[in-house]
N, C-alpha and C positions, 0 to 999 in steps of 0.2 A: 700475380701475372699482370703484367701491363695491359690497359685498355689498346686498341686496334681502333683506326680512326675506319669508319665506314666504306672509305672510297677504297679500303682494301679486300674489299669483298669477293672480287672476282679473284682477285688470287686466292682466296680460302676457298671458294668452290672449284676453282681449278687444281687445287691439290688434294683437295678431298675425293672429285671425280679420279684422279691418278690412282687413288687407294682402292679402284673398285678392281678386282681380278679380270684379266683378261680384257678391258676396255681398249687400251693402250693410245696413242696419238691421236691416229687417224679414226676412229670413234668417236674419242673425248672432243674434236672438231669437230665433228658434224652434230654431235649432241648441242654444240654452243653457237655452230648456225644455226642450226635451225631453230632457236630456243632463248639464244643469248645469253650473258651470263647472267640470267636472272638467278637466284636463291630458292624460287619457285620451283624449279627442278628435282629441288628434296623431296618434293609433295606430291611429284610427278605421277602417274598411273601407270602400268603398265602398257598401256593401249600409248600410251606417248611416247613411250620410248621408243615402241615395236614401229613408229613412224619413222624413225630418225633411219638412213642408209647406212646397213652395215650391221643394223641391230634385228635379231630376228625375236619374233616370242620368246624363246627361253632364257636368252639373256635378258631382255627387257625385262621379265619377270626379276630374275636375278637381283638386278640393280634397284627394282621397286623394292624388294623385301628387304635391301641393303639400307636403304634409305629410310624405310620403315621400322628399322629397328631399333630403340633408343638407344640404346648402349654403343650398338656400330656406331651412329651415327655420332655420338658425343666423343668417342673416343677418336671417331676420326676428325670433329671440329676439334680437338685440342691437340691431334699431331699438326693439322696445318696450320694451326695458332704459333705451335712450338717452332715452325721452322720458319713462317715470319719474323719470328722474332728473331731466331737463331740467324736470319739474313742482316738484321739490326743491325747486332753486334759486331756483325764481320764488317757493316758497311758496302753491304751488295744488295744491288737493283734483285727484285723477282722481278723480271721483264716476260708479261702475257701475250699472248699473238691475237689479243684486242687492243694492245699498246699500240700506239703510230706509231712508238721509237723503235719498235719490232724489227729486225732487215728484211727489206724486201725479198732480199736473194732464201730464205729461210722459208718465205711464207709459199715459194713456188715448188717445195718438194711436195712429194704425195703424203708424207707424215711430218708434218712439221711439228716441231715439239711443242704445246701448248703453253710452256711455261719454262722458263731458263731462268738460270741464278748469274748474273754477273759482280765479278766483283775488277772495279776498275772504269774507265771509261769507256762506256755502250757505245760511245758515238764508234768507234773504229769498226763494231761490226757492219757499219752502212758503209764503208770506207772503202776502195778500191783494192783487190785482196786477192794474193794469189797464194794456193794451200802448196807447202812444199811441207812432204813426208817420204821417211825411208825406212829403213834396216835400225835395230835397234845395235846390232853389230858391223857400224859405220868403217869401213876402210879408210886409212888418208885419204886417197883419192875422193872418197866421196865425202867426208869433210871441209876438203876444197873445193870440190866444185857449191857446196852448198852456202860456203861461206863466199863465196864470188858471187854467186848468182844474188843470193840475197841482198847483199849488198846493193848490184846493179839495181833491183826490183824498187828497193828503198830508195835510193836515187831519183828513179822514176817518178815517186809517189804511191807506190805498191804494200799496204800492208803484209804482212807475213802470218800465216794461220796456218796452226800447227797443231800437236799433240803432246806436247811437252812430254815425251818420253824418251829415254837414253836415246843415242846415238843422234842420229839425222835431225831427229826434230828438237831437240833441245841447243842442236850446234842454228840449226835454224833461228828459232825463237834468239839465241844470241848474238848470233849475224846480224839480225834488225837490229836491235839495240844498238849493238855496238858504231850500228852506221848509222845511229841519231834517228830509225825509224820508230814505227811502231810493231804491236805483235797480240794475235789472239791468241791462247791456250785452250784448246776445247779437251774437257776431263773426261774422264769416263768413270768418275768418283764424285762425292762431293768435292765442293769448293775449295771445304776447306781441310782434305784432304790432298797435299800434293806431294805424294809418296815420292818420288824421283826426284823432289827437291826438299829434303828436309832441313838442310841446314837452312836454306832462306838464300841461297846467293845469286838464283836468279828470279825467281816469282813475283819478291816485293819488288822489282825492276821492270817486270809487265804489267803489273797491277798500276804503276807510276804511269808506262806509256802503250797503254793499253787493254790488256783484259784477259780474266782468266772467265771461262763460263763452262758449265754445264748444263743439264736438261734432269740429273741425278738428287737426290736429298742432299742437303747440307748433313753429311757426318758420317753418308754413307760409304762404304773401302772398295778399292776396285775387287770387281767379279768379271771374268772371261766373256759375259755376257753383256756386258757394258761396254764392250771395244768397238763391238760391231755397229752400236748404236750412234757411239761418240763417232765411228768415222763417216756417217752420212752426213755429220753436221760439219765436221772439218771439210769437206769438199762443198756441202752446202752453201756453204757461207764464201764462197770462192768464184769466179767466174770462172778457173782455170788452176788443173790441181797438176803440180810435179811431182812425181816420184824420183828420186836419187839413186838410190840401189834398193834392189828389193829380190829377194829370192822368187819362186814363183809361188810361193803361198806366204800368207800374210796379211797383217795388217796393213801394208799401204798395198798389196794389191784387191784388198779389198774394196779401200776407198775410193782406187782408179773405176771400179767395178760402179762404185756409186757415184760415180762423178760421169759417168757415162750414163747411168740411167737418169740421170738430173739431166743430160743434156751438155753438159760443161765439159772445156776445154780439157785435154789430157795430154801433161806433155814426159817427158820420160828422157835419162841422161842415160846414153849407151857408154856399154864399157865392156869390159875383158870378157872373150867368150870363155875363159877359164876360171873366171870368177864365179861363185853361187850367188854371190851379190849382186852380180849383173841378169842372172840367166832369166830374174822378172820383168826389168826395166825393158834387156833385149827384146822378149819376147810379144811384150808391149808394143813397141815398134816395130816388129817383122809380123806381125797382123792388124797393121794401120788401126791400132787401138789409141796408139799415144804418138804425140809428134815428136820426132828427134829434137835433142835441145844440147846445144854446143855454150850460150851463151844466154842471157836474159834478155838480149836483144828478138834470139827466137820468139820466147814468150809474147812481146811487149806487141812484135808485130801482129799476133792476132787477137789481144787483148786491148793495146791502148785506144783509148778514145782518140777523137779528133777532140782539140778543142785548146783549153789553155794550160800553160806549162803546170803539171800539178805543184800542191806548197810545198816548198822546201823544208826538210826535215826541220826539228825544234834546233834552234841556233844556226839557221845558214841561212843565207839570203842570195839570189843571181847576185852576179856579179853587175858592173852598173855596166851599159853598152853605150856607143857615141849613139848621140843623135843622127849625126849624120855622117858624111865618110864612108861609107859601105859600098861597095860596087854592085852593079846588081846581082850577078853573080852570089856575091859573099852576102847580100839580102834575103837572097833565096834561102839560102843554106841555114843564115840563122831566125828567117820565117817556121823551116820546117822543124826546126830544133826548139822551137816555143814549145811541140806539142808533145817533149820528153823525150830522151836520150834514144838514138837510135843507130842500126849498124848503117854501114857506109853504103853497101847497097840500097836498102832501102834510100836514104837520102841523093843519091844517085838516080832513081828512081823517080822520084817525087822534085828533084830541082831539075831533071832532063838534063843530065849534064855524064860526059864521060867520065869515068875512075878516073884515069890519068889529073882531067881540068878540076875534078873535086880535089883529090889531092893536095894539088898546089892552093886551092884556097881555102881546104882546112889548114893546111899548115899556116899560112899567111894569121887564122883564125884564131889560132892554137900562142902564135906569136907575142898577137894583141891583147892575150890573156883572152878570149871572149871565148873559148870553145875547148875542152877538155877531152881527151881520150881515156878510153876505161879494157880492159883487155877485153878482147874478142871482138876488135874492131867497131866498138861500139864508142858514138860521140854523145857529150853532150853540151848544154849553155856550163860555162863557167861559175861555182856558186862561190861565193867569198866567205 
């Protein structure tokens, strides 16, 4: 067995604490504020634990005897040795929530995972990110629309965070791609388990531009009880979760479910009241749980930042703009389109100017090559 270089130690006490019964997150956190991940904690007392919130005598007791008993305790130092290592070989981060590189948006639920497996580049889960989930039994319709909105999202600067599961989220996770973005896959397995894609034709392509992660053992096979988990983490990591179609029970109305108790945006694509794919989304919307969404533009209006146009996907650049030439008018317009592709309202809006006089100097904009339309009346700067 390979040596483990010291500075890995909090993750072997963070996977060892995982093997104690019944601890779960939000425990296994407060055990490591209040405590740190010192090593110390093997040696802990019972009267230590019963300090920590959440933990009462009996379990405290529990986890002391657990700790004190050799055989536990070495077999569970060689499971979490085995799955460090087992992260090696696949070339995935165990990323702790004593990590900086941690996401922010992750660390403000009420159980955040202690410990995630990524395999791919972490930096996307700090990345600007909107969770789009549906129906494992995707209609055309909602294929399109998924494969539109994405797209727009990507344009924007919007990763795409999903579920890699048939239907919705896997046409999603392809959407990115396909439009030069990025894309997170949160598993409800291990890593390196990804049952929906065995042949390999789209995983090794998020792993390239982005990231597949779970919170689960590396080797472990999905259980029905791992969905409900994996989906507080897909909306977690989200500022704003879409549902596409969704009957009224389910997996993405469950995650709408947890994307509302995080606080976050909830937006929802209406469709046929004769549909059973629609009758979740609708019903979403007709008890101002989730906001009607026609376009990405919907979205972007109450997610985008103010600020600088985000970077263009890998291989595109703006297009180059005159220095000068612009009227003020057409200044305005493409002042406000620094700050990512928006609909015509809005920009109307924000330049003070009527439809009719926008019009004419989009078009004029559209001429010059500097300004591009995307369906759903939605503009943006030109990328070359």
């Amino acid at each position: 067995m390979s040596v483990l270089p010291p500075e890995r130690g909090r993750e072997l006490l963070l996977l060892i604490l995982a093997l104690i019964p019944g601890i779960g997150p939000a425990r296994t956190n407060a055990i490591i504020g209040r405590y740190g991940a010192d090593p110390a904690i093997l040696d802990a007392d019972p009267a230590s634990f019963s300090e920590v919130p959440g933990i009462g005598p009996t379990l405290a007791g529990e986890i002391a005897s657990l700790f004190g008993n050799p055989a536990w305790r070495r077999q569970a130092m060689e499971s979490a040795r085995q799955q460090l290592e087992r992260a090696d070989l696949l070339g995935a981060l165990v990323l702790t929530i004593l990590d900086p590189r941690y996401p922010e948006l992750l660390r403000e639920l009420y159980d955040p995972p202690p410990l995630i497996f990524v395999r791919g580049d972490h930096s996307y889960l700090s990345r600007p990110g909107v969770a789009v989930v549906g129906t494992r039994k995707a209609s055309t319709y909602g294929h399109q629309v998924t494969e539109l909105i994405c797209r727009d999202l990507v344009i924007a600067g919007q990763t795409i965070i999903s579920g890699l599961a048939y239907g919705i989220d896997k046409t999603a996770h392809r959407a990115a791609l396909d439009s030069g973005g990025g894309t997170v896959a949160v598993l409800g397995c291990g890593i390196d388990t990804i049952y929906t894609d065995r042949g390999g034709k789209l995983w090794p392509k998020i792993v390239e531009r982005g990231a597949i992660i779970s919170e689960e053992w590396i080797g472990r096979e999905p259980a029905p009880e791992n969905f409900p988990k994996r989906n507080r983490l897909i909306s977690g990591l989200s500022a704003g979760t879409l549902i596409v179609e969704s009957d009224l029970k389910g997996g993405s109305m469950i995650t709408a479910s947890y994307a509302l108790e995080q606080n976050r945006e909830v937006f929802a694509v209406p469709g046929s009241i004769f549909s059973p794919n629609s009758r979740g989304t609708n019903r979403l919307i007709q008890q101002c749980h989730a906001k009607p969404v026609h376009s990405a533009a919907d979205i972007l209006a109450e997610l985008a930042p103010v600020g600088a146009m985000p970077p263009a996907p890998a291989g595109q650049q703006l297009a180059t703009l005159p220095s000068g030439g612009w009227g003020p008018e057409a200044s305005r317009i493409v002042e406000a389109l620094l700050e990512g592709p928006l609909h015509i309202d809005l920009i109307a809006e924000r330049c003070s100017m009527s439809i009719d006089t926008l019009l004419v100097h989009l078009f004029d904009l559209e001429l010059k090559r500097a300004v591009a339309q995307e369906p759903g009346q939605l503009f943006r700067l030109r990328r070359c």
